[in-house]
Residue frames relative to the residue before (quaternion, step in Angstrom):
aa qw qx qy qz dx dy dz
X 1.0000 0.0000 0.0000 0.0000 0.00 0.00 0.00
X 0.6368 -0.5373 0.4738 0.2851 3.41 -1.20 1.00
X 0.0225 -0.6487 0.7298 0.2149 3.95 -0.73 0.57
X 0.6645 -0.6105 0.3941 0.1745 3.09 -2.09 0.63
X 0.3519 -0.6870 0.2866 0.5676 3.65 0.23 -0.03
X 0.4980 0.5135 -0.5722 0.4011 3.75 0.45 0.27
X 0.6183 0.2902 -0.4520 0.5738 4.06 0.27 -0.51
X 0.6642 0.3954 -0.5036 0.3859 4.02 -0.12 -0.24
X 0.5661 0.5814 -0.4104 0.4160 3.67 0.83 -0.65
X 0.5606 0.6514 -0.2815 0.4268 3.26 1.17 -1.55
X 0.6809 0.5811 -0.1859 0.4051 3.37 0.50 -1.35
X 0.6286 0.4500 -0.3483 0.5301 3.93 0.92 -1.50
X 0.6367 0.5354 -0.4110 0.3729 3.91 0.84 -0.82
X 0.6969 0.4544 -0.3357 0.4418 3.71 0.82 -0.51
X 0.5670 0.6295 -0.3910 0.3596 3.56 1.20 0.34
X 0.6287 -0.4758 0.4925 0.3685 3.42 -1.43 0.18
X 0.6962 -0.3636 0.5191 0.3370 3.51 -1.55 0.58
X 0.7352 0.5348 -0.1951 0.3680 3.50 0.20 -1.41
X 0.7616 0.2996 -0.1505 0.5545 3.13 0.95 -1.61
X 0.5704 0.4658 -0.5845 0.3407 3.76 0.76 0.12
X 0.5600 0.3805 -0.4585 0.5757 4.18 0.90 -0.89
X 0.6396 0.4177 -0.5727 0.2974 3.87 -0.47 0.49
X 0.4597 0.6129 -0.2772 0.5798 3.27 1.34 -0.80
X 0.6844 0.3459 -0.3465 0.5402 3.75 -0.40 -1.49
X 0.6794 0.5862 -0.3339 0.2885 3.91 0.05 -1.59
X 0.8173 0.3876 -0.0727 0.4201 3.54 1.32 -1.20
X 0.5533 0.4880 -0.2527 0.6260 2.99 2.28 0.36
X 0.3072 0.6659 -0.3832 0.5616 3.50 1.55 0.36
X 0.7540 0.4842 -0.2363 0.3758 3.34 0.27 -2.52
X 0.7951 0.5407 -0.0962 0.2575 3.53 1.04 -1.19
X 0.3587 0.7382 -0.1234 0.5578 2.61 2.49 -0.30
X 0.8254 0.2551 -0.0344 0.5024 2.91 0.87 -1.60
X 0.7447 0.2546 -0.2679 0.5558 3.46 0.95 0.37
X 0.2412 -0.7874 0.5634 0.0658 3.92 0.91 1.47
X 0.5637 -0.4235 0.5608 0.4341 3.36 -1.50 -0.07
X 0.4338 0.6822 -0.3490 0.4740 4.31 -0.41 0.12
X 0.6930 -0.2013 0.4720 0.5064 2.84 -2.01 -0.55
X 0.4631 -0.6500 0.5940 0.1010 3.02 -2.03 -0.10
X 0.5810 0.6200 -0.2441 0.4675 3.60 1.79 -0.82
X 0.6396 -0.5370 0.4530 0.3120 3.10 -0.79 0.69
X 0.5812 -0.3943 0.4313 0.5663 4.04 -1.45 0.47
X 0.6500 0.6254 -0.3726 0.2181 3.88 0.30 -1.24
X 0.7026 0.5157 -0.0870 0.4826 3.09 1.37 -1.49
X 0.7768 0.3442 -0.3395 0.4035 3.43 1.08 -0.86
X 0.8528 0.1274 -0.0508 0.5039 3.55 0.93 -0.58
X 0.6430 -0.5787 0.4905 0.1049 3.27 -1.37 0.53
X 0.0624 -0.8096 0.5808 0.0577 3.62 -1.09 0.77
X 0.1110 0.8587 -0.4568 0.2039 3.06 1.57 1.09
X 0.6798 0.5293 -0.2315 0.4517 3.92 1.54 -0.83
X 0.7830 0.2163 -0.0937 0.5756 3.51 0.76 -0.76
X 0.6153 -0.5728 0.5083 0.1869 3.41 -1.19 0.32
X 0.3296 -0.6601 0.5954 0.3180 4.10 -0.42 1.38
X 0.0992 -0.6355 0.7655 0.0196 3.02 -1.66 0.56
X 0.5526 -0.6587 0.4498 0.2417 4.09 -0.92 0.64
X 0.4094 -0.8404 0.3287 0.1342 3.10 -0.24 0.91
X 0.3883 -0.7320 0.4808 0.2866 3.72 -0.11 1.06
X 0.7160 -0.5182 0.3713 0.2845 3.54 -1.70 0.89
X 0.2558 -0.7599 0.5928 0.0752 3.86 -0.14 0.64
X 0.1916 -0.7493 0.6337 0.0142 3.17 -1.01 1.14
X 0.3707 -0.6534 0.6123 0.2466 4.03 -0.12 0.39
X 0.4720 -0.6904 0.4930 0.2399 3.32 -1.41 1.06
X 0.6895 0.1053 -0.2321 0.6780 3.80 -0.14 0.67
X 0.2700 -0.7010 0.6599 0.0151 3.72 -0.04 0.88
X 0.1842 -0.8297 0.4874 0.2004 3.64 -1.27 0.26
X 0.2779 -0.7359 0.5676 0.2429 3.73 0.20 1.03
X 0.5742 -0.6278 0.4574 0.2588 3.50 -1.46 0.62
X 0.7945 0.2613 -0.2291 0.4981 3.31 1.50 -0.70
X 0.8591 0.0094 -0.0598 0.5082 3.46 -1.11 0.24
X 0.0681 0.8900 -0.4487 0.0435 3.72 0.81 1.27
X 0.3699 -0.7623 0.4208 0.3240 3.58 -0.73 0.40
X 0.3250 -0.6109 0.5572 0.4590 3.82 -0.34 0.00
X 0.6140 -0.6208 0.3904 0.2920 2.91 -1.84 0.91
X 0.5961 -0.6133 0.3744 0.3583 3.59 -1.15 -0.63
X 0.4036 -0.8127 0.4113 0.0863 2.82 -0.67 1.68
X 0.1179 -0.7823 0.6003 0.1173 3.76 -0.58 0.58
X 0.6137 -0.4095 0.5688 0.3636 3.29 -1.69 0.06
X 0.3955 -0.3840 0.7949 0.2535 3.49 -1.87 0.04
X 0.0820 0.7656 -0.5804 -0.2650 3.11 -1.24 0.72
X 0.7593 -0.3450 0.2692 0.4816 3.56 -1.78 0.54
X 0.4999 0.6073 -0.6089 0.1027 3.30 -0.57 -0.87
X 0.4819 -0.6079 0.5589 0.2931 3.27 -1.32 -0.05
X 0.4445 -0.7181 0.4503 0.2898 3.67 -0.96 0.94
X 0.3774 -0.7041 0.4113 0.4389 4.27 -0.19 1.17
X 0.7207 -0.5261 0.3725 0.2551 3.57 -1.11 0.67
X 0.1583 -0.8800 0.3787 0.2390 3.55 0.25 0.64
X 0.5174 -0.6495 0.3727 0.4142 4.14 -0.66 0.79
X 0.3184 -0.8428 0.4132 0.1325 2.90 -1.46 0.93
X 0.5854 0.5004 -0.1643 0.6164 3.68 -0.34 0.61
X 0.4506 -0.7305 0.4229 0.2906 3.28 1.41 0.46
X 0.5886 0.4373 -0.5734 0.3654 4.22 1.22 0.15
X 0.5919 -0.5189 0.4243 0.4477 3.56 -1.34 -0.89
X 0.6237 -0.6065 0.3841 0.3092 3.75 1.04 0.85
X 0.8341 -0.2627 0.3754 0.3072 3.18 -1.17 -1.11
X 0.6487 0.5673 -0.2295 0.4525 3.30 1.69 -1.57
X 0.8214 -0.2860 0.3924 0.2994 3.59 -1.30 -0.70
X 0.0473 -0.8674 0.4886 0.0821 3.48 0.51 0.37
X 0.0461 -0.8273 0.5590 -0.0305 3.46 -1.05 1.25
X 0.2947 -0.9045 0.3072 -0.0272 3.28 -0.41 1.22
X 0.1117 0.9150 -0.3852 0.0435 3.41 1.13 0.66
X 0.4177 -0.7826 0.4568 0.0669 3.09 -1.42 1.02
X 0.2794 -0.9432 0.0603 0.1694 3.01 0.52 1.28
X 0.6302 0.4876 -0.1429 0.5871 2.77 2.22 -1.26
X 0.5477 0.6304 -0.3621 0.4141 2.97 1.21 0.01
X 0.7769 0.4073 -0.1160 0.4658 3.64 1.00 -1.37
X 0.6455 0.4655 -0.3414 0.5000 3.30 1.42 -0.14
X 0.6190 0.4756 -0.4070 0.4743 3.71 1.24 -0.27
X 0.6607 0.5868 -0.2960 0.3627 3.54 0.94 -1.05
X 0.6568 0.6071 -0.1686 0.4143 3.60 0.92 -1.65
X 0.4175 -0.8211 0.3708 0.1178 3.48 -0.06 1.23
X 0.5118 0.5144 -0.3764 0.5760 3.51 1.68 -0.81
X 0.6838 0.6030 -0.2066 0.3550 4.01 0.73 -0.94
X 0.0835 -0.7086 0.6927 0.1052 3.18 -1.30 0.40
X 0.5906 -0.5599 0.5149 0.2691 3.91 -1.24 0.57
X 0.7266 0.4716 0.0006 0.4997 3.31 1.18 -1.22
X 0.8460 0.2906 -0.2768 0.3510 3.14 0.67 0.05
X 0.5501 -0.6660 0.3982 0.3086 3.50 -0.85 0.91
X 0.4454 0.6395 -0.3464 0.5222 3.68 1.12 -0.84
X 0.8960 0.1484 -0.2131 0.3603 3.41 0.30 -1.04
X 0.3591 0.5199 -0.5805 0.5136 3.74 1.25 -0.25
X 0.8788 0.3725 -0.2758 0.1140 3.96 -0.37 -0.57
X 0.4409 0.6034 -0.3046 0.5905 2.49 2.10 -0.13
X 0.6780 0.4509 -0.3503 0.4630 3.57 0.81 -0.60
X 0.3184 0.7682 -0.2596 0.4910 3.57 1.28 -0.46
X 0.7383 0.5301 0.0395 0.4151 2.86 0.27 -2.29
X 0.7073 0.5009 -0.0909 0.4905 3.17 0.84 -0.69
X 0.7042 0.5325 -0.1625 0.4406 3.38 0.76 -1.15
X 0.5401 0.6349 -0.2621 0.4864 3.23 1.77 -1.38
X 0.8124 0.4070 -0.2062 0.3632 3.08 0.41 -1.44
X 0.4973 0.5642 -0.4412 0.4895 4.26 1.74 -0.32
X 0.5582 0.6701 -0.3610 0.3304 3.10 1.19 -0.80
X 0.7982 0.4545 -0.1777 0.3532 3.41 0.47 -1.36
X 0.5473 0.5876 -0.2899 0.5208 2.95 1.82 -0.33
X 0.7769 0.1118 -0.1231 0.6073 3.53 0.92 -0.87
X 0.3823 -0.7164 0.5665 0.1405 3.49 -0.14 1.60
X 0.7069 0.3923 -0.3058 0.5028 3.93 0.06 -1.16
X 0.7105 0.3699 -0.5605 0.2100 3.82 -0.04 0.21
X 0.1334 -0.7950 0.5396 0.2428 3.41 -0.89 -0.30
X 0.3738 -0.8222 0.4279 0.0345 3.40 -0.49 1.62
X 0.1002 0.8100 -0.5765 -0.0400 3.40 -0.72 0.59
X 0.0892 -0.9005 0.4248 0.0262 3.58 -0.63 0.58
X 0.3255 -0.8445 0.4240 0.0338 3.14 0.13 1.73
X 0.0481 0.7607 -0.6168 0.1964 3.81 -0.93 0.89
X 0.3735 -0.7671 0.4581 0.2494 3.09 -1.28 1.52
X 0.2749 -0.7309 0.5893 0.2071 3.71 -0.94 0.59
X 0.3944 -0.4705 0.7122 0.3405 2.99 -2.18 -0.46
X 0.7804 -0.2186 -0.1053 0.5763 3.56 1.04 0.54
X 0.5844 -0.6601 0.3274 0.3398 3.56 -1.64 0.57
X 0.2325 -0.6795 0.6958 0.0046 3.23 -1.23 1.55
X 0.0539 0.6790 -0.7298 -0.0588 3.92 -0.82 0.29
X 0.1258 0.7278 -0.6739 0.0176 4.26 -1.09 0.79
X 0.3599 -0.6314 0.6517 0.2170 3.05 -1.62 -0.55
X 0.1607 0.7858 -0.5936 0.0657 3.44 -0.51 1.07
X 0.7067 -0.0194 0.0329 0.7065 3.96 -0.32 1.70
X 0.7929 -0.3793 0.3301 0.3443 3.37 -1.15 -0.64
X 0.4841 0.4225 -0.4889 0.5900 3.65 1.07 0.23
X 0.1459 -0.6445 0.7450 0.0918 2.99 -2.23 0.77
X 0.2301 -0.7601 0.6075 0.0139 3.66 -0.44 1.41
X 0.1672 -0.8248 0.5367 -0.0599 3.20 -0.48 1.52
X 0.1480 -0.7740 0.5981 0.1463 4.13 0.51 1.17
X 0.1206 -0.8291 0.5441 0.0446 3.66 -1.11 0.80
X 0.0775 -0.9128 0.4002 0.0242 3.75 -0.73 0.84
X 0.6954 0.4351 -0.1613 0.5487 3.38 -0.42 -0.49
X 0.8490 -0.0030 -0.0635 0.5246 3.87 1.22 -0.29
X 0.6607 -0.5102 0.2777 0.4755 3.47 -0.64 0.10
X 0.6904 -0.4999 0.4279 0.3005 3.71 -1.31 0.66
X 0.6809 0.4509 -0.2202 0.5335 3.59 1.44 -0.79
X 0.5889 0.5897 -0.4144 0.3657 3.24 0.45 -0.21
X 0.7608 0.3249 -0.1182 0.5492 3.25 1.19 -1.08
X 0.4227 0.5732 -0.4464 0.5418 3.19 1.38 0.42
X 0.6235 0.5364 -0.1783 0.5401 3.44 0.84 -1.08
X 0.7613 0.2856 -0.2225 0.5379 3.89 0.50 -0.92
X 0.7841 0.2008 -0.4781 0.3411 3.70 0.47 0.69
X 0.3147 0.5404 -0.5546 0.5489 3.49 1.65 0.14
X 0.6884 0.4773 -0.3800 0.3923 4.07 0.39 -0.88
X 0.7022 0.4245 -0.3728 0.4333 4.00 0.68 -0.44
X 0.3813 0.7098 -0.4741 0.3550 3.48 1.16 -0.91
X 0.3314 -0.7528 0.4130 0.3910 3.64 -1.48 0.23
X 0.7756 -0.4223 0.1560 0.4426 4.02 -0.70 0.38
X 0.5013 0.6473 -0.1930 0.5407 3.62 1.90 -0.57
X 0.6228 0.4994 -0.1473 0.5840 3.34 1.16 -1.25
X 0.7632 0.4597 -0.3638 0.2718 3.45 -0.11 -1.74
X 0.3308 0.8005 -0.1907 0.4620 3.28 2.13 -1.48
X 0.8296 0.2507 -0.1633 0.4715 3.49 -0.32 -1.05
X 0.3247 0.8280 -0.3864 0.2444 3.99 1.34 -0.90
X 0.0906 0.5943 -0.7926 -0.1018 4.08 -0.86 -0.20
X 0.1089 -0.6539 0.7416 0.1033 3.01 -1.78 0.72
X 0.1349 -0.7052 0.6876 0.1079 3.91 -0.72 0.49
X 0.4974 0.4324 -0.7018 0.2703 3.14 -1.38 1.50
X 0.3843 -0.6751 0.5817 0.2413 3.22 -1.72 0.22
X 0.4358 0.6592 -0.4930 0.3640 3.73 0.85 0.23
X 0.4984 -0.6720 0.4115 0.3616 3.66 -0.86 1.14
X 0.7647 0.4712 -0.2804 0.3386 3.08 0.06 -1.78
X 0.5058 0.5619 -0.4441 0.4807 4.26 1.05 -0.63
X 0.5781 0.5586 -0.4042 0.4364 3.74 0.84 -1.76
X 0.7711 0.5421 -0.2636 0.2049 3.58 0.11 -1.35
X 0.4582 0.5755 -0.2086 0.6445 3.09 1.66 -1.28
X 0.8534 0.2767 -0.2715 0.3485 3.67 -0.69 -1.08
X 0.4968 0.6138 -0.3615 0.4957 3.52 1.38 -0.24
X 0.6263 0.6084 -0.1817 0.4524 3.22 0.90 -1.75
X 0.6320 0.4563 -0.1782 0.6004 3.93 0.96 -1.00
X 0.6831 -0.5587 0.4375 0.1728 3.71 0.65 -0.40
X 0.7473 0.4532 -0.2534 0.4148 3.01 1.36 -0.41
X 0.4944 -0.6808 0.3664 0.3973 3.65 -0.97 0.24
X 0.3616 -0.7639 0.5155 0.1417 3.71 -1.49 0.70
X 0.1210 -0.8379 0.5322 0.0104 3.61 -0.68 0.50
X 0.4377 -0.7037 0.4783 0.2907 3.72 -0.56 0.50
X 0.7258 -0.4899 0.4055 0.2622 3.50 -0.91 0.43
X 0.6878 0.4668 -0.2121 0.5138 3.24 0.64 -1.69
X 0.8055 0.4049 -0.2682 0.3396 3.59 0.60 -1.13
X 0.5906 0.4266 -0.3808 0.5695 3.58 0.91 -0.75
X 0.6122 0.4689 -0.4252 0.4738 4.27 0.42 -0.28
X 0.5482 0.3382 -0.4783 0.5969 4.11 0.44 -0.39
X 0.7122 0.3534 -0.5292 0.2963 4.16 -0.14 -1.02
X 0.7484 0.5012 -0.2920 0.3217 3.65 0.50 -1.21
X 0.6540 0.5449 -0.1773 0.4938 3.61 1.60 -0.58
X 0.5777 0.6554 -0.3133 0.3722 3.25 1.23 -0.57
X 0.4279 -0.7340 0.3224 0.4174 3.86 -0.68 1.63
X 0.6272 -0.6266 0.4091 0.2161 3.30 -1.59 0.09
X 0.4019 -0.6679 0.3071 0.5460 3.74 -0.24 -0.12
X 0.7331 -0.6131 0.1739 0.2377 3.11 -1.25 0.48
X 0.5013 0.5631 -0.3984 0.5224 3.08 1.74 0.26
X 0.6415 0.5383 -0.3518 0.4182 3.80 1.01 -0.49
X 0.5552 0.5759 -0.3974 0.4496 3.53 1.34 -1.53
X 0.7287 0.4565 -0.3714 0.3502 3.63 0.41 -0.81
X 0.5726 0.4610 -0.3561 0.5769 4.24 1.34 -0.57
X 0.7355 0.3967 -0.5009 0.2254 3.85 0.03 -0.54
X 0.6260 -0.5754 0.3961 0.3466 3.35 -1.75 0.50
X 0.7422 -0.4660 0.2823 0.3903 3.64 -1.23 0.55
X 0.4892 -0.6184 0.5398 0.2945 3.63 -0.92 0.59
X 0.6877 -0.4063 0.4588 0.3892 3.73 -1.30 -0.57
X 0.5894 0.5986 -0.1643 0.5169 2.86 1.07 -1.77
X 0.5597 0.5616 -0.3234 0.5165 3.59 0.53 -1.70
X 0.6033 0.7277 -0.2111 0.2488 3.76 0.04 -1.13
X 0.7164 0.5016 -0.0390 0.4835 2.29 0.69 -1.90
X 0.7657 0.4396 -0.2885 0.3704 3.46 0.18 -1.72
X 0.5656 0.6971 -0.2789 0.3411 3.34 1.21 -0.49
X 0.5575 0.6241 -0.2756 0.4730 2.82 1.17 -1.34
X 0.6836 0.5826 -0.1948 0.3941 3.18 0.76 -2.17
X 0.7292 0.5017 -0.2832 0.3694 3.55 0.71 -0.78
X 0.6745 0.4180 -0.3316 0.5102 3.29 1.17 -0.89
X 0.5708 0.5686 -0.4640 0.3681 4.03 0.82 -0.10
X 0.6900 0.3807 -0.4069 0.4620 3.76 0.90 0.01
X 0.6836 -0.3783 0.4987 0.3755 3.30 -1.58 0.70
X 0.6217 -0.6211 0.4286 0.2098 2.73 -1.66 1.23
X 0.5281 0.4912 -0.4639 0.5145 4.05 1.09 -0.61
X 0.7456 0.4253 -0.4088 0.3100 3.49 0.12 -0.63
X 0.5326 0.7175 -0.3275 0.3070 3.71 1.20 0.01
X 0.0083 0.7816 -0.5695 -0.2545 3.62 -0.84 -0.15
């Protein structure tokens, strides 16, 4: 049977010093090598659509104070079942959603283009609409420096080269059948995509607006089932790297 992460948590507390920085150390490695690509945000995509912008200071959710720090908050995992992901790389039967990636990550004020923190949080995020709406099937298009197609959970991230990210956004919203294409959402705020995916039949949404629905907090009985953020990760990490007096 699955323990919960409070009895595992329970468990890191019954450990040596030693063996907790082996733990934190081996939750770093895993950090740094996600399930996915391996290449850095730089390497995997382009900001060739939207303009860089400097990235504001970032504070980590449960921050760690050097003295008497608290440990962050620990949620549950919740049960749900992950939604089946499409196979064959189309969108099946369900609801296809079509998200523009360089677009929503340059536009979306909480976001940065550039940063890995946020491409996975947004990621993050998508998983979790996902599980909520089993019938869609998410794809997320992104310019590359070459073509990467995976599966992560129920989003397929489709890296794109040699042409724009829209185009092939456009050419599989374009195979889809006229019933389907119909039922489609596309998320971006670029005109000339709007026109095209409109033009196909399908519906268009703005960045900003479909990013408040998927981002927006949960109730408080869910916040307590969902799985750990990055961020969430992190602070952990951060906690177990101070001495044990310095804990609360």
């Amino acid at each position: 049977m699955r323990r919960s992460l409070e009895e595992l948590y329970a468990e890191i507390q019954r450990l040596s010093w030693e063996e907790k920085q082996e733990l934190a150390a081996r939750l770093r490695q895993d950090l740094a090598h996600p399930d996915g690509p391996t290449a850095s945000v730089g390497e995997g995509f382009s900001s060739q659509k939207s303009p860089a912008r400097e990235d504001a200071p970032r504070k980590l959710p449960g921050a760690v104070a050097r003295r008497g720090a608290q440990a962050p908050a620990l949620p549950a995992r919740r049960s749900r079942a992950v939604a089946e992901p499409p196979r064959n790389g189309s969108a099946g039967g369900g609801v296809p959603l079509l998200i523009d990636g360089c677009n929503l990550l340059g536009i979306v004020p909480d976001l940065s283009l550039g940063s890995r923190a946020d491409y996975e949080r947004l990621v993050f995020l998508l998983q979790d609409y996902a599980q909520q709406h089993p019938r869609l099937h998410i794809f997320l298009f992104l310019d590359g420096r070459r073509v990467r197609r995976y599966q992560q959970g129920a989003v397929q991230v489709r890296y794109v080269a040699g042409r724009p990210a829209d185009d092939s956004l456009i050419a599989l919203l374009g195979e889809l059948p006229e019933a389907q294409r119909r039922r489609a959402r596309v998320v971006t705020a670029d005109k000339d995509l709007t026109r095209r995916a409109r033009a196909l039949g399908a519906r268009v949404e703005v960045p900003l607006a479909f990013y408040r629905r998927i981002a927006r907090p949960e109730p408080e009985a869910d916040q307590r089932d969902r799985p750990l953020t990055p961020d969430e990760v992190r602070a952990w990490e951060a906690y177990f790297r101070l001495p044990p007096d310095e804990r609360k």
